[in-house]
N, C-alpha and C positions, 0 to 999 in steps of 0.2 A: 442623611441622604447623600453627602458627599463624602468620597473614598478616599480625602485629602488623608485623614487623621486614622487611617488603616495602618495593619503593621507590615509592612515591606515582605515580612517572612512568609506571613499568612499569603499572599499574594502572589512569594515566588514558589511558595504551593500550589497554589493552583493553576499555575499555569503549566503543568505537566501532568496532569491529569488529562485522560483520553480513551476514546473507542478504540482505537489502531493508534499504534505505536509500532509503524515502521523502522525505525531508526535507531530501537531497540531490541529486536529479537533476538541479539545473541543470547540473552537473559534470561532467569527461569522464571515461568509465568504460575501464577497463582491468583485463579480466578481468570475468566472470560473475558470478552467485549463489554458483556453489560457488567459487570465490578468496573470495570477500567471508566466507563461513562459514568456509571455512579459514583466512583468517586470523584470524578471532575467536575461534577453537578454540584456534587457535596463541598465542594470548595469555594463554587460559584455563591451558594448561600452563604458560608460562614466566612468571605472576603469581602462581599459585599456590602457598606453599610446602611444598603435599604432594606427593605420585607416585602413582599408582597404576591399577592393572588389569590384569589377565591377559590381554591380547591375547597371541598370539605366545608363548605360558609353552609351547605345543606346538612351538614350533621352536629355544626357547634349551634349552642344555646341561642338563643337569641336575648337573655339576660348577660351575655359575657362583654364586661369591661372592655379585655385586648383579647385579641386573637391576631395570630401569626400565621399566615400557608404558606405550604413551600410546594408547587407542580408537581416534585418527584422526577431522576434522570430520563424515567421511561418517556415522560410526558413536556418533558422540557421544550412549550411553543418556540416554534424560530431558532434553536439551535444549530441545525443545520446549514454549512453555510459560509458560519459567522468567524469575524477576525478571533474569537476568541477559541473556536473550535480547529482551528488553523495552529493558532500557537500551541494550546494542548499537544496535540497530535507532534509536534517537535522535542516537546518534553522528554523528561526519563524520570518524571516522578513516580507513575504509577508502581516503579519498581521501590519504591521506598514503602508500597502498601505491600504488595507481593511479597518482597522480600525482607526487607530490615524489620519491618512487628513482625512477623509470622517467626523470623527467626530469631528477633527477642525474646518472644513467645517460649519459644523452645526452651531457650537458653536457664527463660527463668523456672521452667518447669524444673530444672534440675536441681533446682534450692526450695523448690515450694510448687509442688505439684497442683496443688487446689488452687492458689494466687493465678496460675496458667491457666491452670482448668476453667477460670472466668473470665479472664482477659480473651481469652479463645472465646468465650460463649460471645461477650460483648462488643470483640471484634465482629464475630459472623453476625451478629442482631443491625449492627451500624451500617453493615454494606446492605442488609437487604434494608432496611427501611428508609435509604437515601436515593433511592430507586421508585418509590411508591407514594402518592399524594399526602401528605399530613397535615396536621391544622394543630396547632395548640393556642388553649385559651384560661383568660383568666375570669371566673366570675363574681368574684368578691367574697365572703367571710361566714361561714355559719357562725352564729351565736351562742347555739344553745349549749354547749358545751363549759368545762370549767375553763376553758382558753378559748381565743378565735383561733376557728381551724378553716384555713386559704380553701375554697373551691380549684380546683383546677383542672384541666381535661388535657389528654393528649390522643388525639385520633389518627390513623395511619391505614390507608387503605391498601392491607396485606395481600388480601387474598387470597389463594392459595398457601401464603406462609404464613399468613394471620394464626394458624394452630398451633405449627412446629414453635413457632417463635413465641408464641404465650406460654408455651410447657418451658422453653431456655429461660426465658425471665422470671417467668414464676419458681423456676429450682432457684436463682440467684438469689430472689428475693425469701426463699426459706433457707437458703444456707445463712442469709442475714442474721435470721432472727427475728425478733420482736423489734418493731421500730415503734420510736417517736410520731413520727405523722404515716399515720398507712396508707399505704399506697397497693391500689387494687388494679389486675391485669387479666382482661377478660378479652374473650371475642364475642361478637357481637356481627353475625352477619359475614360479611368479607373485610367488615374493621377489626382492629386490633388496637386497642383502649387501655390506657393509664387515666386513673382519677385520683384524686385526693380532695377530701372534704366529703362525698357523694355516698351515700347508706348504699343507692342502687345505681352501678354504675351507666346501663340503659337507661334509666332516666336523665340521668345527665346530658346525653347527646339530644338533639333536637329529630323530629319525627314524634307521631302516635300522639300525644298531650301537647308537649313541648318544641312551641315554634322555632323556625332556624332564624340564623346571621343574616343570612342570605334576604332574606323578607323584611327584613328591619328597616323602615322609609328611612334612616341617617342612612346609616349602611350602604343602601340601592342608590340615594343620589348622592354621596361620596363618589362612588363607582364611575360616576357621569366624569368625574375630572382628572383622572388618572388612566393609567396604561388599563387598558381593557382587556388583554391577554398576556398578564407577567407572569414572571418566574416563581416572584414571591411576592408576597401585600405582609403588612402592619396595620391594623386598624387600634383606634383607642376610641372608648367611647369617652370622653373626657365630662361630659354633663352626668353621666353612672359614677364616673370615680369620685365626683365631686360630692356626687349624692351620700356615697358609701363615705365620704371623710365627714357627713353633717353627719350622719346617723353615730358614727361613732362619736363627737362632740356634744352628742343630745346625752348620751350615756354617760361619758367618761370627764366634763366638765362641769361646774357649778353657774349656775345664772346667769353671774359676773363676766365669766368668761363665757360662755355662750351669746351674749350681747357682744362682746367686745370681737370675735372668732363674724359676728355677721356685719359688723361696721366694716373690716377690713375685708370681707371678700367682697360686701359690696364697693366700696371705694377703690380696690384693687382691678376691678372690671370682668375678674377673670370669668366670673360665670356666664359671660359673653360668650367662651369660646366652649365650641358642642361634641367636634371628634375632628380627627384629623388619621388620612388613611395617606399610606406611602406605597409605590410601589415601582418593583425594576425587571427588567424583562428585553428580550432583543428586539432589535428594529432592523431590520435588514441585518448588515453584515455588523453594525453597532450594540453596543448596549446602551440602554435609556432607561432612566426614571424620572417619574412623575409625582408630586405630593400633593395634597389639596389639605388646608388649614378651614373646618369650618369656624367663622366667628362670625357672623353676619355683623352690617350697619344697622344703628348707629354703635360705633363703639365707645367705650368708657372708661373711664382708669387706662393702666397701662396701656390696655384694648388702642385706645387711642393714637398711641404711638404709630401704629401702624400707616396710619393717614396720612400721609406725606409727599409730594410732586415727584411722578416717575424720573429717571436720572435724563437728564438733557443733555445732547449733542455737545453744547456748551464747556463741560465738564469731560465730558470722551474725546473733545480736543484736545488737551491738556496730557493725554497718553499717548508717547513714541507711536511709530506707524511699526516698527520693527519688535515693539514689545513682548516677551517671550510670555509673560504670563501678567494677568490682568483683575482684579476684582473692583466693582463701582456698585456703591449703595446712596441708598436715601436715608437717613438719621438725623434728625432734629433734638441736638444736645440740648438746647434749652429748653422745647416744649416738654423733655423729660423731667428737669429739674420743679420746671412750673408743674406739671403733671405731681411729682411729689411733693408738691406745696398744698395742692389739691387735696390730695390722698391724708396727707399730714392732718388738714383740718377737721377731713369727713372723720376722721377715726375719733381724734379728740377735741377737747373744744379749744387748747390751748394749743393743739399742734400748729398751726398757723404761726402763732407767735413765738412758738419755740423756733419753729422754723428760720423765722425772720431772723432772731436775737442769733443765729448761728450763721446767717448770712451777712450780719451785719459783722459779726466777728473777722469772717474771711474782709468783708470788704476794707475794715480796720488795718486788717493783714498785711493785704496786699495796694492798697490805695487804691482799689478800683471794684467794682460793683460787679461782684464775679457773675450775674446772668444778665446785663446791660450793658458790659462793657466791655466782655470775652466772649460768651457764650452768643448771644444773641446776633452781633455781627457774624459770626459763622453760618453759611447756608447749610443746610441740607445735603447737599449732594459731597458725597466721599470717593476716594480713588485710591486704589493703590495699586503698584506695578513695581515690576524689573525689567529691563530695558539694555539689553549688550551696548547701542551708542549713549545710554544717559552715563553708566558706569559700569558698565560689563560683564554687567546680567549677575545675575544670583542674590541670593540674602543680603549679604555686606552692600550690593547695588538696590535696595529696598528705599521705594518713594513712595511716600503718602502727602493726598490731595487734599483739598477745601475749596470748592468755589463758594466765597466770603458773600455776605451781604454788604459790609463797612470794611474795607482791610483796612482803612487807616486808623477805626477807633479800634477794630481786631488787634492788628499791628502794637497801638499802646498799650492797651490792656494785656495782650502776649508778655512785651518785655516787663512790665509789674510784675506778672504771674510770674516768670522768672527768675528774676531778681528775689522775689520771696523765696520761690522754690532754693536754691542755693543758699541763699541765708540761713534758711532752714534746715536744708541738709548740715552746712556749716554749725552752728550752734549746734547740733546736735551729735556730730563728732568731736566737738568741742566738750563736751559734755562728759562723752567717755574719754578724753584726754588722747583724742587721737592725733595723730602728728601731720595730719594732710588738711587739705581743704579743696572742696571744689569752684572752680574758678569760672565766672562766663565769660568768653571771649566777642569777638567779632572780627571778620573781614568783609573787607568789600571786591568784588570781582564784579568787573566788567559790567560795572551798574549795577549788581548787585550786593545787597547787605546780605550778609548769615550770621545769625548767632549761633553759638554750638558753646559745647563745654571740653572744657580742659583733662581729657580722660588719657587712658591708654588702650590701646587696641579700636574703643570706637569713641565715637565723638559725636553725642545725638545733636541734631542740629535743626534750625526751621529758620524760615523767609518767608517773607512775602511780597509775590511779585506781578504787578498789575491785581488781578481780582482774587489772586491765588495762594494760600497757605501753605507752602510747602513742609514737609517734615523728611529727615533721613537721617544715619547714620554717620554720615561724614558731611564735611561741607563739600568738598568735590561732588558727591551726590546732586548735590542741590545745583552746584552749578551747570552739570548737563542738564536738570528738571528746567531749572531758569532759560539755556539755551531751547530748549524742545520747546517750549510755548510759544517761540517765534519762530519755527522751524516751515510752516504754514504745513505742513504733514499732521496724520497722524491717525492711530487705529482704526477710524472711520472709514482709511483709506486703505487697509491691508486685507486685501483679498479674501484669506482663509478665515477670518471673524465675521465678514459680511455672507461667507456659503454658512460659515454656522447661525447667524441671526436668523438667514432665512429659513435655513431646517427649524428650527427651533418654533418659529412664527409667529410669535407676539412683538408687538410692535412699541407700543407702548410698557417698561418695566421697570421695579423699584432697585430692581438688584439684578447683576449681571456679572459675568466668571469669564476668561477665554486662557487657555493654553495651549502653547503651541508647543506641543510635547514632541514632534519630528527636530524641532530645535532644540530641547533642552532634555530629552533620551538619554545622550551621551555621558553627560554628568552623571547618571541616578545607576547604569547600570552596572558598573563594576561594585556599586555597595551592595546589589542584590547577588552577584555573584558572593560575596563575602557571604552574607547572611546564608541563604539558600547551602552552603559549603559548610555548616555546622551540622548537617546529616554526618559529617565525617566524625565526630565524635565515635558513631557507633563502630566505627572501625578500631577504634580506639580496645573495644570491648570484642574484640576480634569477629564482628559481624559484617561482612560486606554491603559496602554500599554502591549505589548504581552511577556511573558515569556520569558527566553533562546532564544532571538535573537540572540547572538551568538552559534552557534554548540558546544558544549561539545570537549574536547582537542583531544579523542580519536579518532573522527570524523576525525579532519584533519588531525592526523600521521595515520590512513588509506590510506590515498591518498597523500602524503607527499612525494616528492623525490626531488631527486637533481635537479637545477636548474643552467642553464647556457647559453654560447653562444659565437660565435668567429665572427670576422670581417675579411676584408682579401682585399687586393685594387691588381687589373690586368689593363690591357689597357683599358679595358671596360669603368675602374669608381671602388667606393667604394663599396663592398656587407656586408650585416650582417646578421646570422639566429642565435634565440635564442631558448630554447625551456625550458618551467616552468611545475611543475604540474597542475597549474589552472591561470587562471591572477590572477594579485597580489599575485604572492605567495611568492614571493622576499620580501614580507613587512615581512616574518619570519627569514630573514637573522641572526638579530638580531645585536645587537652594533652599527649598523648607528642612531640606535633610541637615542640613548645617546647623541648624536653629540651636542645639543640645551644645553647640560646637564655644557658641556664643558668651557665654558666660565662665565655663571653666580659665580659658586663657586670659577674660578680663581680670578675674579672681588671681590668677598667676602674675599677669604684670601689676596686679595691684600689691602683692607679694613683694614683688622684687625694688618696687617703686618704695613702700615703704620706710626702707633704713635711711636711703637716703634725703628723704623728704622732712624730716622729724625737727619739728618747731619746739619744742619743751612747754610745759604748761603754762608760761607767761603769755605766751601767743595765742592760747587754747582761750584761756582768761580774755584775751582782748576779744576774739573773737565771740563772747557770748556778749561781752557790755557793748556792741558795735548793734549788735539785734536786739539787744534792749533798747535801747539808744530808735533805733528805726520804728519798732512799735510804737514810740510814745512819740517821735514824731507824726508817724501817720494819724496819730488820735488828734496832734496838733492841727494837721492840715484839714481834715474831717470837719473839725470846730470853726474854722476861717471859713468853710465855704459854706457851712451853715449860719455865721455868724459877720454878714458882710463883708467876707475877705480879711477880715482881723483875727491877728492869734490870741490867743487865750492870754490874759491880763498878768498873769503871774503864775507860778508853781502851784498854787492850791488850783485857780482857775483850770491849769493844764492834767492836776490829779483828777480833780469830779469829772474832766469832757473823758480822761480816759477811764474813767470808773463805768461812766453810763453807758460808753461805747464796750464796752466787755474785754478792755484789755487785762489783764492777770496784773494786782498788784506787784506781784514779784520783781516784774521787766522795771520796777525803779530801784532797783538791790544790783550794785556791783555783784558777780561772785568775789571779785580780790580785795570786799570790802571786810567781809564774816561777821555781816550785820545780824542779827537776830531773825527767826527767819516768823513769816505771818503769826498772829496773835491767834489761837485756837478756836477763839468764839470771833473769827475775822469775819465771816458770812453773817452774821446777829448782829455784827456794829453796826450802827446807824452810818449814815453816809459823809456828814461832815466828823465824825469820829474815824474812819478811814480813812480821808483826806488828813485827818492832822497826823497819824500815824506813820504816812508819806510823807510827811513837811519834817517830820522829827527823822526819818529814819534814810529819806532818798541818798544816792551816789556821787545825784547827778543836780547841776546848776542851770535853771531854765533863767536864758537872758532874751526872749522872744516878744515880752510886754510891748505895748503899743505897735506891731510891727506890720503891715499888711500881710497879705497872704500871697502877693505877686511879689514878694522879696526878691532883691539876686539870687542867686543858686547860692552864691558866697557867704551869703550872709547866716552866722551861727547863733543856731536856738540854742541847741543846748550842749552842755559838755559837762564832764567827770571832774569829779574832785580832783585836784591837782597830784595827793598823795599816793593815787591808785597807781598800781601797775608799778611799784618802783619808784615812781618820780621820774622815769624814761619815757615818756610822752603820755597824749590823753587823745581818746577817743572825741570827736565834735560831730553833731548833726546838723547838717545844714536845711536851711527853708525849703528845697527842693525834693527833702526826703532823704538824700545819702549821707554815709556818715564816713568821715577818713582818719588811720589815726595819723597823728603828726608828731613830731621831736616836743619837747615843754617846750623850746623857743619858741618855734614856728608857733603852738598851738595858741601860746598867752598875746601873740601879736594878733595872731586873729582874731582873738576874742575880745582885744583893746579896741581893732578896730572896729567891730560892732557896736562897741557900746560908744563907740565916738560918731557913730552916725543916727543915735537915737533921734 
């Protein structure tokens, strides 16, 4: 339904497309007013990424899954008028129909007359039937055959050319030959009709026996929540497609799985949800689309997700008043995890406990209870923006929100999860013997703390500040976010998003979009000039092409406004209405164009950083026994807080707590030891038979015995055998969790004076 993820080209096609084309008649024309609108028409549907309208819903099945209409240029409501009929008409694309295929056309006739002879038929078929109502639809599978063969229709209300144009497609379709799936082309009235599947392709269409779309009670109240005269509709009947996926599992699976296929759609929810119809279409001098998700309450399984507190003011504080482009939703990360803890058990009986034993791994992991002590303090409500005073608008100026439930427990459990994460990326370049490592930093600024990492080119980063999770790509980032929340401004108070809230007119919503595309036009247009400017290949092949196919800049900030849209879920189901100046006009947002930009150049400075960053494998080595070292204390700290705040009694006591806690035998194995690696029947041993395996075979020296569990930070559990690594120091973990390596001096004084304060 959004035009964000359109391709820029597609786009600067259609915006040259037109009835009158003043501004080019020095030109030679090919084809009338009406070719020049139908192809403009024809651009609007295939730029567009909604569907919709009810043309032809009187002559598709009324058993059809999907169905697609498109009004046809003739019939295109509200076109007249509109911002987007305005840019056309400035255009000089239509010369790239007129002129560059037709004279393709030509050119290739002169190598391959017949290749011509169809490109010509299929050119002429394309311009009339982009002009004329159509609907195509899918209705699911005939059976009877030695394969499933797709039902499918495509209706086209020709009229008058419905004849000429069955005789061009039907000689194509016999210069084919014999096909694979046949495909039949009849008229039928003033339609003009493609079937596949269909013995009679009159039967296929709705009339005489066969009820229409259009009568379908989904279908009719779908209709109630969407644009009521669009351009184009999408309808799915999604409770039919589900049907036609059982019926093929009653067939093509055995018992086992037929049981197992209805535990997970029921615990999934999805049979909750029944059709879902899209559609887009003009609104005065605008374009708008409308969606409606049916899933009615109560919902269930995933269903569920959807239930969550509209976005509050609260949250839309926390966004610059100057913000160029804006998205805020409602997501409940934990009720998802809980949600698949759910889903986990309904399927099997042990799902639940598998679940758990892989939660308790992570929490092993990380020292903290990854949906109680991360997850959970996070609210609901998301934000993300770009903002010219946070950092200067575009992609690289990218901030994303959290209004928290807990920032403080948020906050601890954040940096755990960090500290893992890096550890782990660590070891694991370690692993390949790579010569780098990733480092977490911090600063503080002006009250506030950022963590971020030690990269090149970006440096992802997050805070939190008062109630609020910040995340961005630079710490600079974070510090205009940090400044803007006491700023007492903010989008609630920028003019052009309160005219768009009230167009729109839902008041309450779960999700919400604004772009201020008169602001951020400037950026986007000179890459549509590049694009749009690869019609000049064909020059290349000495075919002229037409001038200023793209409109001049002035053009489009004529017709240039803010662009947006909100979501919002009731008992009904999911609704969305967005409204743009023209379709595609979201491709002027600008900064999402960069995104592609992102990664190559990280990849290059990581290139060039390489040589000289190179630690040699001794370092690669410390760097795995430092993350061994931290698992097996977090198994220690685990057992103290289940065990009165006392550490585990001895090295056997500390093997079995990390055994039962699901740490990997492994993490007690230096790699610089070249100890023997797990015993083959290790999973069959009995459990004090793997502890002595670990007592016979560990690295590592646990001196932790009798210790509480509110120890100094200083005070060392455990450390490496003295001869690792060279005899150039040893790894130590300390009661706190971190581990450092030290010179042998340093490390054997610390280690004296632990044991001198037993």
């Amino acid at each position: 339904m959004s035009h964000r993820g359109m391709s820029a080209c597609t786009i600067a096609v259609g915006f040259a497309i037109s009835r009158d084309c003043p501004r080019i008649s020095h030109q030679t024309h090919f084809g009338g007013p009406k070719m020049k609108r139908a192809l403009g028409m024809l651009i609007v549907l295939l730029s567009a990424s909604i569907a919709g309208s009810q043309p032809l819903a009187d002559r598709v099945p009324d058993d059809a899954i999907l169905y697609l209409g498109f009004s046809g240029t003739d019939n295109a409501p509200g076109y007249e008028g509109t911002h987007w009929e305005a840019i056309v008409k400035q255009s000089n694309f239509p010369a790239v129909f007129r002129q560059v295929l037709p004279a393709a056309i030509k050119k290739q006739a002169a190598r391959d007359a017949i290749a011509a002879g169809q490109a010509q038929q299929v050119y002429d078929a394309l311009a009339v039937l982009a002009r004329k109502p159509s609907a195509v639809f899918f209705a699911g599978f005939r059976l009877d055959g030695e394969r499933p063969m797709p039902r499918v229709g495509f209706v086209c209300r020709a009229g008058a050319d419905a004849e000429p144009l069955q005789q061009k497609i039907q000689a194509l379709l016999d210069q084919a030959g014999e096909k694979e799936i046949p495909l039949k082309v009849t008229v039928i009235g003033e339609d003009l009709v493609f079937t596949v599947g269909y013995e009679n392709p009159e039967a296929a269409l709705a009339g005489g026996e066969r009820g229409a779309l259009q009568a379908v009670a989904s279908f009719a109240a779908a209709r109630k929540h969407v644009l009521q005269n669009p351009v184009v509709c999408l309808w799915v009947d999604i409770e039919k497609g589900l049907a036609l996926v059982d019926s093929v599992v009653q067939v093509e699976a055995d018992p086992q799985q037929q049981e197992m296929y209805a535990k997970v759609m029921d615990a999934l929810g999805i049979r909750g949800l029944q059709n879902v119809m899209l559609t887009g279409g003009f609104d005065g001098k605008d374009w708008m689309e409308q969606g409606f998700l049916a899933a009615p309450a109560p919902r269930t399984g995933l269903l569920s997700l959807m239930d969550n507190p509209p976005i509050q003011d609260e949250t839309l504080k926390a966004i610059p008043a100057g913000a160029d482009l804006f998205t805020a939703g409602s997501f409940d990360v934990a009720k998802l995890l809980s949600t698949a803890r759910d889903i986990a058990g309904q399927v099997h009986p042990q799902g639940q406990q598998s679940f758990d034993q892989g939660m308790g791994v992570v929490k092993m992991a990380i020292g903290k209870d990854l949906l109680t002590d991360i997850l959970e303090p996070l609210g609901s409500q998301w934000a993300m923006y770009m903002a010219p005073e946070v950092a200067g608008g575009g992609i690289f100026g990218l901030v994303a929100l959290n209004k928290t439930d807990d920032a403080a427990k948020m906050r601890s459990g954040l940096m755990n999860l960090s500290i893992f994460a890096t550890n782990s990326a660590n070891s694991g370049l370690a692993a390949k013997d790579a010569p780098v490592v990733i480092a977490g930093r911090q600063v503080k600024y002006d009250g506030a703390t950022i963590n971020y990492l030690g990269l090149p080119l970006v440096a992802p980063s997050w805070s939190v500040q008062g109630d609020y999770l910040l995340l961005g790509l630079y710490p600079q980032t974070l510090i205009g976010a940090s400044r803007q929340l006491n700023s007492g401004k903010s989008i609630l108070d920028n003019a052009e998003y309160q005219k768009l809230r009230e167009r729109l007119g839902q008041k309450e919503v779960h999700g919400v979009n604004f772009m201020n595309l008169p602001q951020t036009a400037a950026s986007s247009y000179g890459v549509l000039m590049a694009l749009t400017q690869l019609v000049g290949a064909a020059d290349l092949f000495g075919i002229q092409t037409p001038h200023l196919v793209l409109p001049p800049m002035h053009v489009f900030m004529e017709h240039m406004g803010p662009a947006g849209g909100v979501s919002w879920v009731d008992d009904a189901g999911a609704h969305m209405k967005r409204v743009s100046p023209f379709p595609g006009a979201e491709i002027f947002s600008g900064g999402a164009s960069l995104l592609p930009l992102l990664m190559a150049p990280q990849a290059v400075g990581a290139a060039v950083a390489l040589p000289a960053m190179s630690r040699g494998r001794e370092s690669a080595q410390r760097v795995k026994c430092a993350q061994n070292l931290r698992q097996i204390l977090q198994a220690a700290i685990m057992y103290a807080n289940e065990h009165q705040n006392e550490f585990p009694a001895d090295m056997a006591a500390l093997a079995g707590a990390a055994l039962a806690y699901n740490v990997d035998a492994s993490v007690f194995i230096c790699p610089d030891s070249h100890h023997v690696p797990l015993p083959p029947n290790w999973h069959g041993m009995p459990r004090d038979e793997q502890v002595q395996w670990i007592l016979d075979n560990t690295s590592y020296e646990y001196i932790g015995g009798g210790k509480a569990g509110d120890a100094a930070a200083e005070t060392v559990l455990l450390h490496e055998h003295p001869w690792l690594h060279g005899g150039q120091g040893m790894n130590l973990g300390y009661a706190d969790g971190h581990v450092e390596f030290h010179a042998m001096d340093t490390a054997m004084r610390q280690i004296e004076e632990t044991r001198q304060r037993r």
